[in-house]
BAGU-18958 format. One record per residue (C-alpha): residue number from 0; residue in three letters; x, y, z. Coordinates in nm, 3 decimals. Each point is the difference from the previous one (the first is absolute). Last residue first. Layout:
# residues N
 fimar guke      px      py      pz
   NUM  ala       X       Y       Z
...
# end
This chain:
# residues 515
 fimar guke      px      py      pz
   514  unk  -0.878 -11.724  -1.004
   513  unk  -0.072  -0.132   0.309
   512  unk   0.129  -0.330   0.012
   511  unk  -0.275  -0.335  -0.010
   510  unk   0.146  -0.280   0.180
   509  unk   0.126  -0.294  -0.167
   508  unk  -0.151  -0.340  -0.032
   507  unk  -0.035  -0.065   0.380
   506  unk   0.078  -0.224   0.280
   505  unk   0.067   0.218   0.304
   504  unk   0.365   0.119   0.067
   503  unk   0.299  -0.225   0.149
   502  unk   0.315   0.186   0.119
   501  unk   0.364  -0.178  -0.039
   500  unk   0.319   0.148   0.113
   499  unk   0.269  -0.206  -0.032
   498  unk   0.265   0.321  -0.009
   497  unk  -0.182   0.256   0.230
   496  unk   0.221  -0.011   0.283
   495  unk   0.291  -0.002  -0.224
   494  unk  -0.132   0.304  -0.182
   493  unk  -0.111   0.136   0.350
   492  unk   0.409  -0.020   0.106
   491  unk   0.050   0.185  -0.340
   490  unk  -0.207   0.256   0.050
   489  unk   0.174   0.084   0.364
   488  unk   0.322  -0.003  -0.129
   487  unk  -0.045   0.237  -0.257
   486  unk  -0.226   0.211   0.230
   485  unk   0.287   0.045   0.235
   484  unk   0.108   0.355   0.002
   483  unk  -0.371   0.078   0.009
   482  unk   0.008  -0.034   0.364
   481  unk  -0.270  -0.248   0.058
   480  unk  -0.369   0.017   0.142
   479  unk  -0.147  -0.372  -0.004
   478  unk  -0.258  -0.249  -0.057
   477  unk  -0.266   0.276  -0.119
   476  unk  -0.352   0.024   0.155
   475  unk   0.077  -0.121   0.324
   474  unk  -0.154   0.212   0.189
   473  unk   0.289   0.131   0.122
   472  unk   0.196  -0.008  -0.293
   471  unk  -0.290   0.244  -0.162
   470  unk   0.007   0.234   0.302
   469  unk   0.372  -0.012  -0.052
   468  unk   0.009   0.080  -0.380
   467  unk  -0.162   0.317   0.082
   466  unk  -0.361   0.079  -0.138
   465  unk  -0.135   0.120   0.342
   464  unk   0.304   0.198   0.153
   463  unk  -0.046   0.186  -0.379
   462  unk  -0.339   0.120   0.065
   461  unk   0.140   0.193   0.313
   460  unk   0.270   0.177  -0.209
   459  unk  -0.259   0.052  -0.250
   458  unk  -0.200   0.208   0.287
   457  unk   0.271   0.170   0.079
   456  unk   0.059   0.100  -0.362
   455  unk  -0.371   0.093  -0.045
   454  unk  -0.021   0.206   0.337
   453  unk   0.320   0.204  -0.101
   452  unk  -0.157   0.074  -0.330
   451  unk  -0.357   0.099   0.139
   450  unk   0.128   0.244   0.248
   449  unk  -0.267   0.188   0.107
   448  unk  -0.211  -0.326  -0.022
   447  unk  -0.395   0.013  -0.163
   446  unk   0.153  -0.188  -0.317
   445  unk   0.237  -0.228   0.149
   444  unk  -0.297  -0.141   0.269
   443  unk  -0.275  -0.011  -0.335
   442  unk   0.250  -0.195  -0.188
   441  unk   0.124  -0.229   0.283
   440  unk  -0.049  -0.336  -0.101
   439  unk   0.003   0.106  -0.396
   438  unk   0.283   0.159  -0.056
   437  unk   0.183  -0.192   0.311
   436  unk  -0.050  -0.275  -0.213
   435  unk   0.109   0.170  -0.359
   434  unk   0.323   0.086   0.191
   433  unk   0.065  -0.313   0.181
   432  unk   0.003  -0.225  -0.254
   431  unk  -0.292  -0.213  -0.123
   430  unk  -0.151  -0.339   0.107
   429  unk   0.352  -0.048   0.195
   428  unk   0.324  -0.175   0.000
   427  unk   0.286   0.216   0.071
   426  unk   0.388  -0.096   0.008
   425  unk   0.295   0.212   0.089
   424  unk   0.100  -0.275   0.259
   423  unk   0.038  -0.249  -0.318
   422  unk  -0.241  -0.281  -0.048
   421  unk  -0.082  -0.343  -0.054
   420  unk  -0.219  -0.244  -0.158
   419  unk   0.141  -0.351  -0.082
   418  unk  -0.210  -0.278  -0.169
   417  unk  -0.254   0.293  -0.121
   416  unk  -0.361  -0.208  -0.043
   415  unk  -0.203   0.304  -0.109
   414  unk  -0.115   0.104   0.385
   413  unk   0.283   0.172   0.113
   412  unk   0.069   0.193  -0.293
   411  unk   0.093  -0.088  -0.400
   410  unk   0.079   0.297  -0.172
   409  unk  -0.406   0.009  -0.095
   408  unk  -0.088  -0.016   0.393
   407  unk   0.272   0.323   0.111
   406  unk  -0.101   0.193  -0.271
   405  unk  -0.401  -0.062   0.067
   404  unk   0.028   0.244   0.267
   403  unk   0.416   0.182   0.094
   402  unk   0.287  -0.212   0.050
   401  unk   0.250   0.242   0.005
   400  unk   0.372  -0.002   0.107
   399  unk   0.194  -0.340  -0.077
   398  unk  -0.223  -0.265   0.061
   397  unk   0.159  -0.309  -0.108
   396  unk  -0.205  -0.295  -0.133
   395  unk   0.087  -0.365  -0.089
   394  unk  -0.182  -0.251  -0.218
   393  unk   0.032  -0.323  -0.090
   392  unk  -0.170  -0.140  -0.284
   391  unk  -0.398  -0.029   0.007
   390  unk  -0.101   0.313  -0.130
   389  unk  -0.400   0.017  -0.088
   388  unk  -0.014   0.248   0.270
   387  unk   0.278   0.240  -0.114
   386  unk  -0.168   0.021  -0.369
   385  unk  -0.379   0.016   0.120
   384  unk   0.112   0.273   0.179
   383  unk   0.225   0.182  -0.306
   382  unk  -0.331  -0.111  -0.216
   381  unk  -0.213   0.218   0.287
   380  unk   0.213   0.263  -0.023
   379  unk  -0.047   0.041  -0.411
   378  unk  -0.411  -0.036   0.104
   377  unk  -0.008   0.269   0.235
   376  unk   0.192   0.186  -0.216
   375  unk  -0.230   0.008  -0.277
   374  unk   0.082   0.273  -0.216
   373  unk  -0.280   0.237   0.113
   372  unk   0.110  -0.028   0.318
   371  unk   0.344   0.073  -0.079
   370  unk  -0.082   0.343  -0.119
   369  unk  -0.333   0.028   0.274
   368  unk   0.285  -0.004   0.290
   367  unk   0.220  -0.243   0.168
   366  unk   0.333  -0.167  -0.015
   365  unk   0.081  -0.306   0.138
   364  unk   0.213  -0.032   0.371
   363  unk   0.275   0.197   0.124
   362  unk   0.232  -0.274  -0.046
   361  unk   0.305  -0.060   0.102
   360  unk   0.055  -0.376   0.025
   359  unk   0.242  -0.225  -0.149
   358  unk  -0.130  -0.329  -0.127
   357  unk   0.174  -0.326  -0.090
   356  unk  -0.152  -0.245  -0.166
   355  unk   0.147  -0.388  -0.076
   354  unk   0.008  -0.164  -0.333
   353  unk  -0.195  -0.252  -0.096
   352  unk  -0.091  -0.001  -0.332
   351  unk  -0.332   0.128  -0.042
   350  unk   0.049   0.208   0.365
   349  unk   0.221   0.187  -0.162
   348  unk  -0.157   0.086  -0.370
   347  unk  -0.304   0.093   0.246
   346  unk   0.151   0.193   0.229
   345  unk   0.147   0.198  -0.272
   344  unk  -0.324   0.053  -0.200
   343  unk  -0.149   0.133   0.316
   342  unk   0.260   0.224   0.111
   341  unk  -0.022   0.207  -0.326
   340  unk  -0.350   0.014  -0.054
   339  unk  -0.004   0.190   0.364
   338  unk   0.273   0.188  -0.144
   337  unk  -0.213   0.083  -0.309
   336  unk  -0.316   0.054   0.225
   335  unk   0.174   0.216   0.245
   334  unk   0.192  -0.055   0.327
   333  unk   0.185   0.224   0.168
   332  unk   0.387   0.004   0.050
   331  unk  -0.001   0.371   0.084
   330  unk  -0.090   0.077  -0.362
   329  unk   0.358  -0.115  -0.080
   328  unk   0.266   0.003   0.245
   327  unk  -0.177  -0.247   0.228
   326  unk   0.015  -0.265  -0.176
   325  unk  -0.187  -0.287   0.072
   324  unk   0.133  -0.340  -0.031
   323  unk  -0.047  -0.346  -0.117
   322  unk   0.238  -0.224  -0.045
   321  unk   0.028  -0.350  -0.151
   320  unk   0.260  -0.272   0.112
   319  unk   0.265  -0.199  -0.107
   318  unk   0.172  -0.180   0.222
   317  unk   0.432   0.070   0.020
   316  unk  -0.015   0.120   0.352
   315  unk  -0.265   0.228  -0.098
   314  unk  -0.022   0.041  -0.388
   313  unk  -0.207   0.298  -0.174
   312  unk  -0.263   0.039  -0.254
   311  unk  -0.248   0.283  -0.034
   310  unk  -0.253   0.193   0.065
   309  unk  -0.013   0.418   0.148
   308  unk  -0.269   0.201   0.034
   307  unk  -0.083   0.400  -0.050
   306  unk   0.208  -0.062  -0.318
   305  unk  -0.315  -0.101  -0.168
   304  unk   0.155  -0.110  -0.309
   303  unk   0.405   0.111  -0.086
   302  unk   0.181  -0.315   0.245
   301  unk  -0.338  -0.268  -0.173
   300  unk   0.193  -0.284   0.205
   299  unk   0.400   0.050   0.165
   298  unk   0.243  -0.261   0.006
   297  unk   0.171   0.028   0.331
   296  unk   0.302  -0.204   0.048
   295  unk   0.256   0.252  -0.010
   294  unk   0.136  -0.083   0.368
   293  unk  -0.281  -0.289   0.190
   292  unk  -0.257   0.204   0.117
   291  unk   0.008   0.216   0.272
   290  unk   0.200   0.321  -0.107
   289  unk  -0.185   0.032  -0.357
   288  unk  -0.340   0.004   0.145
   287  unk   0.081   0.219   0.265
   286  unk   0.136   0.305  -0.254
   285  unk  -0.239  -0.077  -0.222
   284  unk  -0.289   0.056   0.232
   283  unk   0.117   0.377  -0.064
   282  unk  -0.041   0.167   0.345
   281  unk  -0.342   0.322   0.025
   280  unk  -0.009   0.266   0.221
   279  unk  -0.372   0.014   0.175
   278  unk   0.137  -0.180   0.326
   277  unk   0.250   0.219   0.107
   276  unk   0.273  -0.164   0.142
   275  unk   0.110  -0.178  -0.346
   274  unk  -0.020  -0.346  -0.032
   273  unk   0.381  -0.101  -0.146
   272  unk   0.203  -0.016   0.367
   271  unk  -0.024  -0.352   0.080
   270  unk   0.010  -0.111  -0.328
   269  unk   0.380   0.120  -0.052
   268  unk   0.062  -0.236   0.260
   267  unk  -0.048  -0.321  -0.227
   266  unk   0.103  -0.309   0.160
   265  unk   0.007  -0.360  -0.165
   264  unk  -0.077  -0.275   0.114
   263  unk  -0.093  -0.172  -0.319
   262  unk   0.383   0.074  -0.124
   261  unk   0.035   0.043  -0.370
   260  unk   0.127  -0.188  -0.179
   259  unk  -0.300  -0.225  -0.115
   258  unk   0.020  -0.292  -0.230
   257  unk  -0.372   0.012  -0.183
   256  unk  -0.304  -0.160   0.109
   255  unk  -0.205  -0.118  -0.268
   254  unk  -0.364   0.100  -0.005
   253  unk  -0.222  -0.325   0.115
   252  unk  -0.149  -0.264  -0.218
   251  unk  -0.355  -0.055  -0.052
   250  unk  -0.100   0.354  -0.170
   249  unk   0.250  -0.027  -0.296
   248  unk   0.332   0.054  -0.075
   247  unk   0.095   0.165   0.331
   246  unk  -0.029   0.382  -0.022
   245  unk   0.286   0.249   0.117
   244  unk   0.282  -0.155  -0.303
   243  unk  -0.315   0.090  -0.220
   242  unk   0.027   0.364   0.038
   241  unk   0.382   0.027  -0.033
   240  unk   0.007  -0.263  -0.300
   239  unk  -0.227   0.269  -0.209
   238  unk   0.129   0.345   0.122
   237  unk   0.286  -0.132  -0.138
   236  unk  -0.150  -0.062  -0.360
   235  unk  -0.173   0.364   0.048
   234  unk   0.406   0.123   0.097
   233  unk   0.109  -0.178  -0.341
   232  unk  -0.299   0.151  -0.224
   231  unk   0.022   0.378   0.086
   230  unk   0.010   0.286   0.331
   229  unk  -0.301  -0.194   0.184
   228  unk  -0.318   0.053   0.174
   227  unk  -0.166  -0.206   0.202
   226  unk  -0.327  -0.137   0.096
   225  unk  -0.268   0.092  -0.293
   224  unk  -0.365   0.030   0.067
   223  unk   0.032   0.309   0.189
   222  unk  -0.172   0.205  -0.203
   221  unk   0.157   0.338   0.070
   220  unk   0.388  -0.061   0.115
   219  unk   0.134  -0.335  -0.165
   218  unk  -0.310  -0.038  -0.218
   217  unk   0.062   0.345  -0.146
   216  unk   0.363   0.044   0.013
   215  unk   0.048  -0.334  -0.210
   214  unk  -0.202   0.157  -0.280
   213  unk  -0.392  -0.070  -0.025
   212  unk  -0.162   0.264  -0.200
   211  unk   0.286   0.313   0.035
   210  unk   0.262  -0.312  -0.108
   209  unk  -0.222  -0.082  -0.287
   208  unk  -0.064   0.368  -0.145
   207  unk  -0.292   0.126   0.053
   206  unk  -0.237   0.194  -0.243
   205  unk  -0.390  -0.073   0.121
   204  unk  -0.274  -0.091  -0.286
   203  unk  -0.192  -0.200   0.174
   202  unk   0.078  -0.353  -0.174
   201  unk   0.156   0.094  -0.295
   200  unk   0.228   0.191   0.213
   199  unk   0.050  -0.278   0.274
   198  unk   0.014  -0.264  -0.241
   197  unk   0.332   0.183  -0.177
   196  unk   0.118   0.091   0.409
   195  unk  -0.020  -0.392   0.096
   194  unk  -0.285  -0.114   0.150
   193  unk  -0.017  -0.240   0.333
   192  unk   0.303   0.186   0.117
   191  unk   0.398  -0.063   0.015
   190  unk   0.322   0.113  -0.003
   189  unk   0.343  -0.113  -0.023
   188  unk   0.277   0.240  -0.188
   187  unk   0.090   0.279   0.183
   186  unk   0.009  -0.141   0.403
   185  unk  -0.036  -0.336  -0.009
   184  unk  -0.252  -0.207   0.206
   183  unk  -0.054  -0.265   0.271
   182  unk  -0.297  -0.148   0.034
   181  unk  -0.030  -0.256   0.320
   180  unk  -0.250  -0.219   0.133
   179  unk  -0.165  -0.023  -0.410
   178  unk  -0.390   0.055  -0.046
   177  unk   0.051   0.357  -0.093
   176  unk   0.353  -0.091  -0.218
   175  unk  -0.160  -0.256  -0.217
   174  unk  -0.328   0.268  -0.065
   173  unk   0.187   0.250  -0.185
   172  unk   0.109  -0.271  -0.277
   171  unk  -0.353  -0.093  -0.095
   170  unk  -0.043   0.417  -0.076
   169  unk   0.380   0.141  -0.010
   168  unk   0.285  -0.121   0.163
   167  unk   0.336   0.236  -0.174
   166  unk   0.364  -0.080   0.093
   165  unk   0.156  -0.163   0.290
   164  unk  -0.318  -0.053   0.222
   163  unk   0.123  -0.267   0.239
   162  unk  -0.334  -0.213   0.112
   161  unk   0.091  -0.203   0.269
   160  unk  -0.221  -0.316   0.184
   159  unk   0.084  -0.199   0.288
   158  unk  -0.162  -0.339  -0.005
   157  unk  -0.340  -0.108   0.234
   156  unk  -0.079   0.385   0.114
   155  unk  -0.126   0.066  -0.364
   154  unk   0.025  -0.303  -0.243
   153  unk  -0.323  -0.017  -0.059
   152  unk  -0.077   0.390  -0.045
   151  unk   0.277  -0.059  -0.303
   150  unk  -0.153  -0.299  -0.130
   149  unk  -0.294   0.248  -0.055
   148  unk   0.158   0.260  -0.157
   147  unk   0.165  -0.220  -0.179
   146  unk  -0.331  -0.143  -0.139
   145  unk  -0.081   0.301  -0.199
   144  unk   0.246  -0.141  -0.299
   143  unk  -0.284  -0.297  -0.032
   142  unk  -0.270   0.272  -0.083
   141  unk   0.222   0.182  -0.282
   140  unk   0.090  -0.343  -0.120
   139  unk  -0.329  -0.087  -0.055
   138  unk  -0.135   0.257  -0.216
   137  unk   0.268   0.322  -0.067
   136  unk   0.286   0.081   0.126
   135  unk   0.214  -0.111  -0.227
   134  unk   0.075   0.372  -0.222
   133  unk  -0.042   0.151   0.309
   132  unk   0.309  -0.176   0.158
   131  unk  -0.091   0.091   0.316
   130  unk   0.222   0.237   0.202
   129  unk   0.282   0.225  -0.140
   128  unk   0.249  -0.166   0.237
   127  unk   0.335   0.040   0.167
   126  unk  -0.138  -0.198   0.335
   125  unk   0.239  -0.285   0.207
   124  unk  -0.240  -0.175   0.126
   123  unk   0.147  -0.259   0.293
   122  unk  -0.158  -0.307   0.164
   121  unk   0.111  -0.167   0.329
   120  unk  -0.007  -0.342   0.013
   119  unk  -0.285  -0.208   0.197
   118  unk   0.060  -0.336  -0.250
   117  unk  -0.336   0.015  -0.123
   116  unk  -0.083   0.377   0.022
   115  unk   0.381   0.129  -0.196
   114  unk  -0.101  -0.333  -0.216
   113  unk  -0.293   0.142  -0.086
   112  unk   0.094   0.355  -0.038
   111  unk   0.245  -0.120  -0.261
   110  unk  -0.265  -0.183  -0.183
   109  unk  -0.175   0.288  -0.041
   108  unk   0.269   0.200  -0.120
   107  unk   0.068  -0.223  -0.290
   106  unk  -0.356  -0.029  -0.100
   105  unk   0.026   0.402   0.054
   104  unk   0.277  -0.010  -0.347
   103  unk  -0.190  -0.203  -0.140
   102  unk  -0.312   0.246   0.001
   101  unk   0.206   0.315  -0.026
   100  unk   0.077   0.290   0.252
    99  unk   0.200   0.255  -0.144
    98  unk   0.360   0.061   0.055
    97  unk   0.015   0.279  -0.256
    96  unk  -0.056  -0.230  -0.241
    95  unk   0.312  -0.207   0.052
    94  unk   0.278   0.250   0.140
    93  unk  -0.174   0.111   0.263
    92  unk  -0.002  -0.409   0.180
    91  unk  -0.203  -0.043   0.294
    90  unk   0.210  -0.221   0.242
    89  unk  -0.177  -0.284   0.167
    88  unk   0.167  -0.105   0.339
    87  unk  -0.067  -0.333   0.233
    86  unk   0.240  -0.038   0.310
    85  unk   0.220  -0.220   0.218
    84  unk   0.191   0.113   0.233
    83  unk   0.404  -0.001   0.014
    82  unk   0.035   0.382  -0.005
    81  unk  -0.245  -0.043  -0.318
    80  unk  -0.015  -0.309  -0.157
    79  unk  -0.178  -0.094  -0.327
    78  unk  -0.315  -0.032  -0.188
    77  unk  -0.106   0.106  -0.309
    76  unk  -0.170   0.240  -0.274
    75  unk   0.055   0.223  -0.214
    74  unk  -0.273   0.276  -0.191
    73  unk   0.024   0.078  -0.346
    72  unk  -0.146  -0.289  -0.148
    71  unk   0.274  -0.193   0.051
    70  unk   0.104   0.150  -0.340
    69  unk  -0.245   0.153  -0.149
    68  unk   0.108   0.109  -0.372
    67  unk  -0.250   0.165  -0.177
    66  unk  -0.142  -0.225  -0.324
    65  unk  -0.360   0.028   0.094
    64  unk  -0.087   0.180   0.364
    63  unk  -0.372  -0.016  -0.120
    62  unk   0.020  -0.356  -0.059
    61  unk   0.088  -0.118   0.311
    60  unk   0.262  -0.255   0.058
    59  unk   0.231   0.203   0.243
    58  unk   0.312  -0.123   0.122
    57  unk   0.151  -0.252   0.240
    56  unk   0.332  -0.189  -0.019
    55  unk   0.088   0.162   0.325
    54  unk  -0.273  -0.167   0.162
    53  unk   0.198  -0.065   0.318
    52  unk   0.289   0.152   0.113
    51  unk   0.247  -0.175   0.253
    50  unk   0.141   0.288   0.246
    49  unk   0.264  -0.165   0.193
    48  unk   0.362   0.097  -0.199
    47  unk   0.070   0.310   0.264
    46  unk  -0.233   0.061   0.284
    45  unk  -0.347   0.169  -0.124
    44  unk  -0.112   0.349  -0.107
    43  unk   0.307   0.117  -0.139
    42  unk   0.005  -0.187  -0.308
    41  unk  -0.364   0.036  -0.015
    40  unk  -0.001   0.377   0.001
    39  unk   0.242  -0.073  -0.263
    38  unk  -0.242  -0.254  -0.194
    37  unk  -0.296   0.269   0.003
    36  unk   0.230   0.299  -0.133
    35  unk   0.169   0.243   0.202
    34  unk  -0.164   0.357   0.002
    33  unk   0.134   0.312  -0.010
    32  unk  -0.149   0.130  -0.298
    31  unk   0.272  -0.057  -0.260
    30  unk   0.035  -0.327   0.111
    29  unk  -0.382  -0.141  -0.120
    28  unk   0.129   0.171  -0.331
    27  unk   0.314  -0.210  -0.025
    26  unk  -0.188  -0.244   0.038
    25  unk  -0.293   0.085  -0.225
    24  unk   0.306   0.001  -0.231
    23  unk   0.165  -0.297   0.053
    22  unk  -0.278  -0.246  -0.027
    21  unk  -0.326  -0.019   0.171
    20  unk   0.109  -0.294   0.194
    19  unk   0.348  -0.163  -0.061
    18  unk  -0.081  -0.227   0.265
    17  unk  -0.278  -0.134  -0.292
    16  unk   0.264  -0.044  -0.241
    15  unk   0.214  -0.169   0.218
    14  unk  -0.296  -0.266   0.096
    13  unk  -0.024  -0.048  -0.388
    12  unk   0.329  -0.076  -0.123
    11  unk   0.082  -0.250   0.307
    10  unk  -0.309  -0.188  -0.068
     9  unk   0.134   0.030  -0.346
     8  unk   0.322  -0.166   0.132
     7  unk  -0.161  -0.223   0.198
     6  unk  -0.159  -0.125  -0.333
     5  unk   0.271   0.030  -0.183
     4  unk   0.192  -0.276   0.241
     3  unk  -0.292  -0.230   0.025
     2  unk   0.018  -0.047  -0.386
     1  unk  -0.237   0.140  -0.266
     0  unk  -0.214  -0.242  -0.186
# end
């Protein structure tokens, strides 16, 4: 019988053999296209010397893979710290078939997902994969493989989910990223689509190549089912830690508060000056964003989709916190169905795991016509509606300049629960602005008048006494009007207001979202 000492060192043997993955060559090859392999990614995944991988003795026992070397099945799996945090990750190995998805190699996967559930961890994909392992998917374990899917739709809003696509995600693969809180993807090599361009052309006979069918540019800026875009593998891993330092680790503990630097008090002149006079010249939001929130803290959400909105992370003080903003430099800052889409996921992934809202305001309402008719935007603005409502975290509003109709509910007005809702003296909060008011009001007067341009300007002029920030103030439909030099300081004195918050809804199972 062999001695303790050759059997560690065969246990030895065999765990380096499978870290040596697909061997040199499909290294070397996996390098040649830009892309780190599965373990690197690891590597730089989580802190130094925590990652402990499970199921690394793993490999496929089916009989139509034969002979071929599978080591770990070619995906890895493990837990580990990131920034101090515990975390879940499986890494799809390209070097083993292509990263395919085999029936051990899911067992392993599964299990991860359970204890990512169980012990409310967060859980990490990190995608270079061909999809199912056709060759097993078939009988049994092509049913049991469907059940990530549903694990995943368990685990939404209780753990933070991410999908990083860092190579190819096609068919079972596609779908990891479209249930996952944030996808991001790299430019060149990453893709993904629920066909790849060889079952495309059997399929319907169309010639596309895979970045044209579902490259990073096309979820990033036309789909919008991808979050971020990045340069290669090492600014994706970054992308990775920078999301989840926002979220707390799951939905019963709150975001952690990072040590803050900069002064909560502080002034911002510049602000004062940044509406223009006339009040159809458009600001760049970014320009405010980036002044009030805590310096190069903002993390922006789906930057190259629906650019008419903004989303995304930021720190007040040193609290995280989720922002949503129009923009008035696109569009005018209206809203649309993708934008609308936009807003709604985010307020969702926010109020999941409890991080505070903050809107800014200049919106000229949704946009009409048979077009968007036809596309539903009723129902897209009703899910942005049903989005602000169902928000229980705290919430604080600026108006900055318009607040035009259904704009001003969906970006959370008066009535939608805002914590905080102020203004700046170059706000206007109205059913519509003054132009398309004065339109209609006086149509027939502007028509018959001698001067029918003077008329409509003084008449706007009028209109806008009406909608003025005062009117509102005075009614007390907003809490305050403040110089906009001091927004910072005002949002963070209605964070602290806010803090232990608590709002208690109806009993029910879930309501039903417009969809």
């Amino acid at each position: 019988m062999a001695s303790m000492t050759d059997k560690v060192e065969t246990l030895r043997i065999n765990k380096e053999t499978a870290r040596c993955m697909g061997g040199p060559d499909k290294i070397a090859k996996q390098h040649g296209q830009n892309k780190m392999t599965a373990r690197e990614r690891l590597d730089l995944l989580f802190d130094p010397g925590t990652f402990y991988e499970t199921g690394i003795l793993a490999h496929s026992n089916h009989p139509a893979i034969g002979s071929r070397n599978t080591p770990a099945d070619g995906v890895i799996t493990g837990f580990g710290n990131i920034d101090g945090r515990l975390a879940c990750a499986a890494a799809y190995d390209f070097t083993v078939l292509a990263g395919s998805m085999g029936e051990v190699g899911e067992r392993k996967v599964s299990r991860l997902r359970a204890w990512a559930l169980e012990k409310r961890v967060p859980m990490i994909w990190l995608v270079d994969s061909a999809g199912a392992r056709i060759q097993e998917s078939t009988g049994s374990q092509f049913a049991e493989s469907g059940k990530l899917f549903f694990d995943q739709v368990t685990m939404s809003g209780v753990v933070p989910q991410v999908a990083a696509m860092m190579g190819p995600g096609a068919a079972g693969t596609a779908y990891i990223p479209a249930l996952a809180d944030f996808v991001p993807m790299v430019k060149g090599t990453s893709s993904m689509a629920l066909g790849g361009p060889h079952l495309v052309k059997a399929a319907i006979g169309e010639d596309i190549s895979e970045q044209e069918l579902g490259g990073s540019h096309i979820h990033c800026t036309k789909s919008g089912v991808a979050d971020l875009e990045v340069d290669d593998d090492k600014e994706c891993i970054k992308s990775i830690k920078r999301f989840l330092s926002y979220l707390p680790s799951n939905n019963l503990e709150l975001p952690p508060v990072a040590a803050a630097d900069d002064p909560p008090d502080r002034v911002i002149e510049e602000l004062n000056s940044i509406i223009p006079d006339n009040p159809k010249l458009p600001f760049n939001m970014y320009d405010v964003i980036e002044n009030i929130v805590d310096r190069g803290s903002f993390f922006e959400i789906k930057s190259g989709w629906a650019k008419n909105l903004i989303t995304g992370f930021s720190r007040f003080n040193g609290n995280s916190c989720g922002i949503v903003a129009s923009q008035p430099m696109v569009r005018g800052g209206i809203l649309d169905i993708d934008s609308a889409d936009k807003a709604t996921r985010f307020m969702q992934l926010c109020d999941a795991f409890n991080v505070p809202l903050i809107f800014l305001q200049d919106v000229p309402g949704f946009i009409i016509g048979s077009r968007v008719e036809k596309l539903g935007i009723i129902r897209h603005g009703a899910k942005m509606l049903f989005a602000v409502s169902e928000a229980t975290v705290p919430k604080i509003t600026v108006v900055l300049r318009k607040a035009y109709g259904a704009g001003y509910y969906v970006m959370c007005g008066k009535h939608y629960e805002p914590d905080l809702i102020v203004a700046w003296p170059s706000a206007e909060i109205s059913v519509m602005g003054p132009e398309g008011a004065v339109n209609i009001i006086f149509r027939r007067e502007i028509a018959e008048s001698e001067n029918p341009e003077e008329l409509r300007d003084e008449r706007c002029a009028a209109f806008r006494q009406l909608i003025s920030p005062y009117l509102a103030a005075s009614n007390n439909y907003i809490d305050d009007i403040i110089e906009p030099s001091e927004t910072r300081k005002v949002i963070i004195k209605g964070l602290a207001l806010a803090k232990n918050k608590k709002i208690q809804r109806p009993w029910r199972k879930h309501g039903v979202m417009p969809v």
